[in-house]
Residue, then its C-alpha position, 0 to 999 in steps of 0.5 A: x444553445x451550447x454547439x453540438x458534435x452532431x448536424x440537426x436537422x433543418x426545422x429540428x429546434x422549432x416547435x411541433x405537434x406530434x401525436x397531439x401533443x404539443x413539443x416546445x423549443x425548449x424540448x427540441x433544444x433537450x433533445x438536441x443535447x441528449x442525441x448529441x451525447x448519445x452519438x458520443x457514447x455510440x463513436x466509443x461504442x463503435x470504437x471499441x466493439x461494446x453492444x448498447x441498445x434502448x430500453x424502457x420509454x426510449x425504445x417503446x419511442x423507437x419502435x411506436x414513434x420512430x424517435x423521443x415520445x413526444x412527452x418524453x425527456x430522456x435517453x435510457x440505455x442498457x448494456x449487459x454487464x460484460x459490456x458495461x464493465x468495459x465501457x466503465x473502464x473505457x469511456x472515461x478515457x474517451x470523453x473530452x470536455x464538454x463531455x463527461x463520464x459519471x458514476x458513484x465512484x467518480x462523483x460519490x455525491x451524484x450517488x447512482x447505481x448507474x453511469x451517467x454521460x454528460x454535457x457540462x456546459x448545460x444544466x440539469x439539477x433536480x429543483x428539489x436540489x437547487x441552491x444545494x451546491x452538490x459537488x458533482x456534474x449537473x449537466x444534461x445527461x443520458x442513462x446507462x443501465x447495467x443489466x443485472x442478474x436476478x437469482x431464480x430461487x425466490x426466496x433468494x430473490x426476495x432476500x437479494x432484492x431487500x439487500x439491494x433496498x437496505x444498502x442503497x437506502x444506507x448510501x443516500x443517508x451516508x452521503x447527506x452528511x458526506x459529499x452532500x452535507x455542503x456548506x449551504x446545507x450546513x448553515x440550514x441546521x442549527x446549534x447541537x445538531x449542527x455540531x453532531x452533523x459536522x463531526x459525523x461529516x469530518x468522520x465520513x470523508x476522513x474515513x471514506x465511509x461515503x466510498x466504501x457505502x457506495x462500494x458495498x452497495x454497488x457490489x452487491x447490486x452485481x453479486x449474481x453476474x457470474x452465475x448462468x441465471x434465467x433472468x436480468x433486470x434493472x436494479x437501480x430503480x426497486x420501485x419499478x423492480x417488478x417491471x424492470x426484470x424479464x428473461x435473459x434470453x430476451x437480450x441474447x437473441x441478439x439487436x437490430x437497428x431501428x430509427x431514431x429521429x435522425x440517426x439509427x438507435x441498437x434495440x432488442x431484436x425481440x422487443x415486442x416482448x421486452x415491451x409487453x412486458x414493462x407497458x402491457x398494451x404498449x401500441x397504444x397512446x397514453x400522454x404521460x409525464x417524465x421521470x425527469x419533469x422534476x428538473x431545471x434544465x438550461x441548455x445555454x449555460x453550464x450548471x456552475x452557474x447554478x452551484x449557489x447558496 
């Protein structure tokens, strides 16, 4: 495995069973890197006074299993907007190799609403991303989450919500013949087509479409951060939007500390509620799968190996 800032355990990569579940070396090693990224993230956050705390599948691990879900693979992170906009501006100035900061302004062809923390001497691509050779980091990551504001009118909620949903949609397709229309997906389209799409292509990066797409969409994700609104939630993932929202005052309340396999993890002080909320009935055990099971993950090499086709 790459070398880690942190100090792990001893026993920590070995195999294990929790709750009935069966936690490879392979995960462990995961693990092992994402911790490693969020101990960098908290040295910045420390540094310069900015506020982050777990949310989603890493605080119900927090607070149900004093660590990751055993099933689990991933760190979510959520700062309110103040403290994201900060460490936007921060953070990148901060990370030093193997450490790397990402979002859509950064890398255009990574196309998140969302920053990204980084190992780039590891590897984690999407397999339906293989042999792609997109043009962005690929190394083991942890989220971070704006949480954004949600207006209280619901008509102006539902018209909110479908905006986010057009532009993002507009995003993704502008960015397949953008930064992500590479020389191995070039050669897959033939004749005509190709032509048309190499045009479009020389068109969208000669007049950065794909940037200011991306601008547009991540603008309007944050329009309503200025108003006193009732409620927050994380925009990025619409599929999940009914369950991503709750009351602002949920967060204000304040944080606390809880562990975290080894180290201290920043979590809603009422997060009982914040929980109840996204997972009903969240005390109980149900094994699941992750978000991020889709991936291929190598945590000895570096993703370049893997930019081919």
């Amino acid at each position: 495995m790459v070398d880690l800032r942190i100090e792990l355990p001893s026993g920590f990569l070995e195999e294990e069973v929790r709750c009935g579940y069966t936690v490879s070396a392979e995960m462990k090693k995961l693990w092992a890197v994402e911790l490693d990224l969020l101990a960098e993230t908290d040295r910045i956050c420390r540094k310069h006074g900015i506020q982050y705390f777990a949310q989603g599948g890493t605080l119900l691990g927090a607070i149900r299993h004093k660590g990751f879900i055993p099933w689990d693979d991933d760190i979510d992170l959520y700062m309110t907007w103040e403290n994201y906009k900060r460490f936007r501006e921060i953070a990148p100035g901060e990370l030093k190799y193997p450490y790397a900061y990402q979002d859509g302004y950064t890398e255009t062809a990574s196309v998140r609403g969302h920053i990204q923390i980084r190992n780039s001497a590891t590897t984690a691509i999407r397999r339906s991303e293989m042999g792609k050779a997109y043009p962005f980091n690929q190394g083991v990551f942890i989220d971070i989450f704006p949480l954004d504001a949600v207006p209280d009118n619901a008509a102006e909620r539902k018209a909110f919500i479908e905006g986010i949903r057009k532009r993002r949609l507009r995003t993704v397709k502008v960015s397949r013949l953008g930064r992500r229309y590479t020389p191995a997906v070039r050669q897959k389209t033939k004749g005509i087509k190709r032509i048309g799409k190499d045009l479009l292509h020389a068109l969208i990066i000669g007049l950065k479409i794909d940037e200011k797409t991306f601008r547009d969409y991540e603008t309007f994700l944050h329009r309503y951060n200025d108003r006193d609104c009732r409620q927050w939630g994380n925009l990025c993932f619409l599929q999940l939007v009914d369950k991503l929202i709750w009351d602002a005052d949920e967060f204000r309340a304040g944080l606390i500390e809880v562990p975290f396999e080894f180290i201290q993890m920043p979590v809603p002080e009422r997060y009982e509620s914040i929980l109840s909320s996204q997972f009903g009935k969240w005390q109980e055990f149900v094994v699941g799968t992750s978000v991020h099971g889709e991936l291929f993950v190598d945590t000895d090499h570096p993703y370049t190996k893997y930019l081919h086709g």
